[in-house]
Backbone as CSV, one residue per row, in Angstrom:
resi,resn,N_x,N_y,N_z,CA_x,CA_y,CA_z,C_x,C_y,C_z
1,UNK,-7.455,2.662,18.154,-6.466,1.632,18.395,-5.829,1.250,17.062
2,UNK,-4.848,1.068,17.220,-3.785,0.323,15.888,-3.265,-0.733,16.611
3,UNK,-3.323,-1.455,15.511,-2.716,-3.419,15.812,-2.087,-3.841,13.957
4,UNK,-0.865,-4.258,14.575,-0.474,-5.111,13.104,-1.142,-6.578,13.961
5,UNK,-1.449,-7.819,12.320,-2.171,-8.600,12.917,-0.718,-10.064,12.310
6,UNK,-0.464,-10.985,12.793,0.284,-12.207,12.183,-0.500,-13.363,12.081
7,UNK,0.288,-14.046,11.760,-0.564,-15.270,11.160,0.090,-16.513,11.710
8,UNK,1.660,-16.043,11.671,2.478,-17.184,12.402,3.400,-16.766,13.193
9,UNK,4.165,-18.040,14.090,4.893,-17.063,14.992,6.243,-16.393,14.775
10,UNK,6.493,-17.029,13.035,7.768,-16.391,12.144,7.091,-15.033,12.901
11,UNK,6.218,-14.310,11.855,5.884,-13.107,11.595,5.512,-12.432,12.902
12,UNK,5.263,-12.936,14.144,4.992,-12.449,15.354,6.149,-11.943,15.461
13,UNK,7.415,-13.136,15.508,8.942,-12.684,15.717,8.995,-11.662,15.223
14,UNK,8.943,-11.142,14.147,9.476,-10.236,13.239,9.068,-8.861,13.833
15,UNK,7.709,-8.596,13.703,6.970,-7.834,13.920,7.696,-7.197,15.837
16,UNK,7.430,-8.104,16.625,8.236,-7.953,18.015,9.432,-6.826,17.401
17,UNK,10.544,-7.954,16.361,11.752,-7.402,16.647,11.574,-5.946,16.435
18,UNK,10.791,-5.778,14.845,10.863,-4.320,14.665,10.755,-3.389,15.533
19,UNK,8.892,-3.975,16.166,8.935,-3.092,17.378,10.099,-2.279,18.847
20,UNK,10.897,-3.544,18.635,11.388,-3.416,19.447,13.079,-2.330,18.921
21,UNK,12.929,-2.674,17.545,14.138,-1.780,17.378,13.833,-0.036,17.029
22,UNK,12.646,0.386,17.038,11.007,1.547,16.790,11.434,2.072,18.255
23,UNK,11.522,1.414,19.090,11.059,2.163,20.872,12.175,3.188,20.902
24,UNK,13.345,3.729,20.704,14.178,4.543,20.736,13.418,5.715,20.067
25,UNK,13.454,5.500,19.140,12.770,6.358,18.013,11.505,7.252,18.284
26,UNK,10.517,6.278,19.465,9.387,6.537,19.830,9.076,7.059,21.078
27,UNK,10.503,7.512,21.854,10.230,7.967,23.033,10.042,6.780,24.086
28,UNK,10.448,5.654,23.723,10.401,4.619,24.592,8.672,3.696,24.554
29,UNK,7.746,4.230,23.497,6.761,3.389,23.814,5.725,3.226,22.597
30,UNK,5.372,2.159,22.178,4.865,1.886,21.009,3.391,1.840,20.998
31,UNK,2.531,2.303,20.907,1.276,1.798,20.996,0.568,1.084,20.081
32,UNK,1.176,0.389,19.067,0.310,-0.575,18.365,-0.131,-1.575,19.021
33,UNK,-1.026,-2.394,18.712,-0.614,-3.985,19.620,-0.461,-4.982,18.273
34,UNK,0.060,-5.927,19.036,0.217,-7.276,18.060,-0.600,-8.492,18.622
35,UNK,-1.367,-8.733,17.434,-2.402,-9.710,17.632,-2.595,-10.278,16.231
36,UNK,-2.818,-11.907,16.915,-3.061,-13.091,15.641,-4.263,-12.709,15.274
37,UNK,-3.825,-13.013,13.892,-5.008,-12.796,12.482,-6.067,-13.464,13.051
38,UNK,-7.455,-13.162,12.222,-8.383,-14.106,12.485,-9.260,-13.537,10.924
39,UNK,-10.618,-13.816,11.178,-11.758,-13.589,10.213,-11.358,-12.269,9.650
40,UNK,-11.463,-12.065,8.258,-11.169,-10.734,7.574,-11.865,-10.310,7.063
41,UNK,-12.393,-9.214,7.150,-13.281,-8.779,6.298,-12.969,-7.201,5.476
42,UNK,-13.185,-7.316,3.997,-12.505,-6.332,3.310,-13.969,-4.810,3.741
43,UNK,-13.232,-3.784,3.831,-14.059,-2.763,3.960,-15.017,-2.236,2.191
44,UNK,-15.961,-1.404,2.734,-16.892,-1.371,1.511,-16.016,-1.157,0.194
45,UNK,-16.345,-1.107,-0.959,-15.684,-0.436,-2.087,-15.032,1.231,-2.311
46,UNK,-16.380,1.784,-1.709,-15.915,2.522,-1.640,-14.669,3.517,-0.746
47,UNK,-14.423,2.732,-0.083,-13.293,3.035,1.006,-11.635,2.259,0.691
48,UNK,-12.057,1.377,-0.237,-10.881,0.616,-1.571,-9.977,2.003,-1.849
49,UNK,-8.512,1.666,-1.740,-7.454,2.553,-1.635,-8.480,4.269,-2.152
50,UNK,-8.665,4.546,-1.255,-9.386,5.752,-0.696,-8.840,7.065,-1.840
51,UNK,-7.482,7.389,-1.449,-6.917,8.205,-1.850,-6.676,7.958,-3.242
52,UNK,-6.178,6.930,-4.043,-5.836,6.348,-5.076,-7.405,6.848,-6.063
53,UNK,-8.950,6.247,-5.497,-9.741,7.093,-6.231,-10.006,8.194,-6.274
54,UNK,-9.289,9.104,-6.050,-9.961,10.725,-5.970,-8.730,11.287,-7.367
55,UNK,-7.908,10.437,-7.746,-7.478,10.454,-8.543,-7.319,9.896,-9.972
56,UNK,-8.793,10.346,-11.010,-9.095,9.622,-11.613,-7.910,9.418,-12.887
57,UNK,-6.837,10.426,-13.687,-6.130,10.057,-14.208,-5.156,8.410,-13.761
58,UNK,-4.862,8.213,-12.464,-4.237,6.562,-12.197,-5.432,6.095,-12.580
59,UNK,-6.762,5.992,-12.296,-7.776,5.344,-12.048,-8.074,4.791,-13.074
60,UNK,-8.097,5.609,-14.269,-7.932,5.257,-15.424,-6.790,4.098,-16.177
61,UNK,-6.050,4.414,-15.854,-3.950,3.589,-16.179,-4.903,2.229,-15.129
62,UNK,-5.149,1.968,-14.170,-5.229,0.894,-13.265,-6.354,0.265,-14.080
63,UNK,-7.539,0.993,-14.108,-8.497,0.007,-14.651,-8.227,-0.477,-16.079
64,UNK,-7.823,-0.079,-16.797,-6.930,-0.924,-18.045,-6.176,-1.557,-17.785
65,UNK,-5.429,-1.975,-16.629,-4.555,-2.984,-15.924,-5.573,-3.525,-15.569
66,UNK,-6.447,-3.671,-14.667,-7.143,-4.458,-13.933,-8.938,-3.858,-14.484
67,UNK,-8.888,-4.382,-14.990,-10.893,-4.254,-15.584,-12.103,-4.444,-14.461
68,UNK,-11.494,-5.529,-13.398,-12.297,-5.950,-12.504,-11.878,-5.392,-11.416
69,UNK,-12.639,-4.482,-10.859,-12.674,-3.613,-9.910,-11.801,-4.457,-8.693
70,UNK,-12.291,-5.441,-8.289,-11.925,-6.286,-6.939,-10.329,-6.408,-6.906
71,UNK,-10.082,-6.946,-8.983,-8.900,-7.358,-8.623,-8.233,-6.156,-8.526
72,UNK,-8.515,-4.764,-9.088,-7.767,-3.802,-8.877,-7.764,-3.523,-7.734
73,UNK,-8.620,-3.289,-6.563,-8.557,-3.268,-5.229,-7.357,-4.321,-4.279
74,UNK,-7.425,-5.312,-5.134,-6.675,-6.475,-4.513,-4.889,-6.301,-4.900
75,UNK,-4.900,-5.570,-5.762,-3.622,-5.531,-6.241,-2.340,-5.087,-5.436
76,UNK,-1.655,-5.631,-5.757,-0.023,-4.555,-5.113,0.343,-3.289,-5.669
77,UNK,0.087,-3.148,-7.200,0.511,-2.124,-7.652,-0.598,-0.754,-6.691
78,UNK,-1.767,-1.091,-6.959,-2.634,-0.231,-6.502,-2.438,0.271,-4.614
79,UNK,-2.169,-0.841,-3.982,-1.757,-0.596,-2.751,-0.570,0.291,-2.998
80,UNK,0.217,0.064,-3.540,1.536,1.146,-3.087,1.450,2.486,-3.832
81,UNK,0.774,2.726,-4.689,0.050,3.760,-5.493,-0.924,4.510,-4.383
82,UNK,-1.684,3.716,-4.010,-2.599,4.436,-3.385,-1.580,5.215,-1.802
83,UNK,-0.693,4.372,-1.591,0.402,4.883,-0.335,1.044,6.177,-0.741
84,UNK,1.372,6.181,-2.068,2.211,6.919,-2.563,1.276,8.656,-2.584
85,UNK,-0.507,8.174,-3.113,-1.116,9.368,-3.183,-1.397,9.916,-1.704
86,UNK,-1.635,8.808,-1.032,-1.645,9.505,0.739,-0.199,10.157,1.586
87,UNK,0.716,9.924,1.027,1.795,10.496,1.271,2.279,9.807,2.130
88,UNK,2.600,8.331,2.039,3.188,7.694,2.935,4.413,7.026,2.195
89,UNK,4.832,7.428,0.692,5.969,7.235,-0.087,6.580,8.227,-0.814
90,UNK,7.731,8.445,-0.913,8.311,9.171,-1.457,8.577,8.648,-3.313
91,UNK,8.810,9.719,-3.969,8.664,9.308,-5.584,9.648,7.780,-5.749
92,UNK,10.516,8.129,-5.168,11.740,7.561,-5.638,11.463,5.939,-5.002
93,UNK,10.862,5.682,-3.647,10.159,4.566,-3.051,9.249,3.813,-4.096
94,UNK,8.402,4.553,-4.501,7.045,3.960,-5.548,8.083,3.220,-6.597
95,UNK,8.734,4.593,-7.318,9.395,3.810,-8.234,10.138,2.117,-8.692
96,UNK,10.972,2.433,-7.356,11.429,1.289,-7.077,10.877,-0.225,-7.364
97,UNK,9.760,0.604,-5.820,8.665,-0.699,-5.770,8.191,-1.383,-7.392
98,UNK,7.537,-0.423,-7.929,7.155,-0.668,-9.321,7.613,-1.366,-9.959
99,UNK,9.108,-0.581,-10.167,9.797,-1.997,-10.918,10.020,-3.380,-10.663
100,UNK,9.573,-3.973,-9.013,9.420,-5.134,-8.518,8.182,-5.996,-8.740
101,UNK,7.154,-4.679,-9.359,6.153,-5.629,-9.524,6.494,-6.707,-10.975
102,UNK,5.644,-7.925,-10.725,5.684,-8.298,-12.045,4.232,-8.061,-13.280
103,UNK,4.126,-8.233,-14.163,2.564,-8.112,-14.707,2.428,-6.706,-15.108
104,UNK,2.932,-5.546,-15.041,2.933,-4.164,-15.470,4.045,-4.085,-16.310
105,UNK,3.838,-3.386,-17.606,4.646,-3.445,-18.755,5.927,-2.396,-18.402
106,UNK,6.690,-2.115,-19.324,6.971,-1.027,-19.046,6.084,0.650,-19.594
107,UNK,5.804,0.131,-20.614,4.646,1.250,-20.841,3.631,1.486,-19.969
108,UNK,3.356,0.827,-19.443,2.121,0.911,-18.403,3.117,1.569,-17.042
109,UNK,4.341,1.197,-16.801,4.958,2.285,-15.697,5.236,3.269,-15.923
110,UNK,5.187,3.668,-16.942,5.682,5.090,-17.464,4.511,6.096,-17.615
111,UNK,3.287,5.771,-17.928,1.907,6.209,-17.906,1.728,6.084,-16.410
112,UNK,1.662,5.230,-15.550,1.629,5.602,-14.359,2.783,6.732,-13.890
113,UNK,3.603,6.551,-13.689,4.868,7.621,-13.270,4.090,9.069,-13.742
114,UNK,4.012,8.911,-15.462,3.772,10.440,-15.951,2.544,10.857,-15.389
115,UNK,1.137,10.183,-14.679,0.329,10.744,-14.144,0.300,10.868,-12.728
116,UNK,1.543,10.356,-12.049,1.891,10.824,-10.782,2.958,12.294,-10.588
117,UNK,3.550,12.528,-11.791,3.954,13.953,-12.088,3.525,14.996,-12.073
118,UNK,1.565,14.349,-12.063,0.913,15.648,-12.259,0.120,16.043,-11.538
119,UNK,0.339,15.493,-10.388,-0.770,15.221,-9.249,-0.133,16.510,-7.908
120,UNK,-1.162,17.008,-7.319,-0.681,18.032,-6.627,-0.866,17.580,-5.378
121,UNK,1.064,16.963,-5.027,1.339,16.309,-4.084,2.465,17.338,-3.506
């Protein structure tokens, strides 16, 4: 099963609309469900952006950004990094994103970038 989860009924709205503008696209039928948030619980460490560790050159660039494992797990940069190594972003997407983060230098994007150049994606 897949479910996006909301929190309020802004984000219920939202979530609906998308869905609802997806059903063309999908053959007429969506199978996620939508359901309010509740108790969260983060999965083990080792299952922490999955793909992102099997790649220890980022792993390296991140943990000098982030020293403390959690917060690197917790991060944005690392979430869309880790999207990017599962193949759910295109180069030019990450990039972008990147430059939206705040808190990453520019040297530190460029060491990331150059070790996503080398990755056999």
């Amino acid at each position: 099963m897949s479910a996006i989860f909301y929190h309020t009924e802004d984000q219920k709205r939202l979530i609906l609309e998308a869905r609802d503008r997806s059903v063309p696209e999908r053959g007429g039928r969506v199978f996620t469900r939508t359901l309010p948030a509740s108790v969260f619980y983060p999965a083990e460490e080792y299952h922490q952006k999955y793909s992102l560790q099997r790649e220890p050159a980022m792993m390296k660039v991140l943990s000098e950004l982030y020293p403390d494992r959690r917060a690197l797990f917790d991060s944005t940069a690392a979430a869309r990094l880790n999207g990017y190594v599962a193949g759910h972003l295109t180069l030019e997407e990450l990039r972008d994103m990147l430059l939206e983060l705040d808190g990453i230098s520019p040297q530190t994007r460029k060491r990331l970038l150059d070790s996503l150049s080398k990755l056999n994606r």
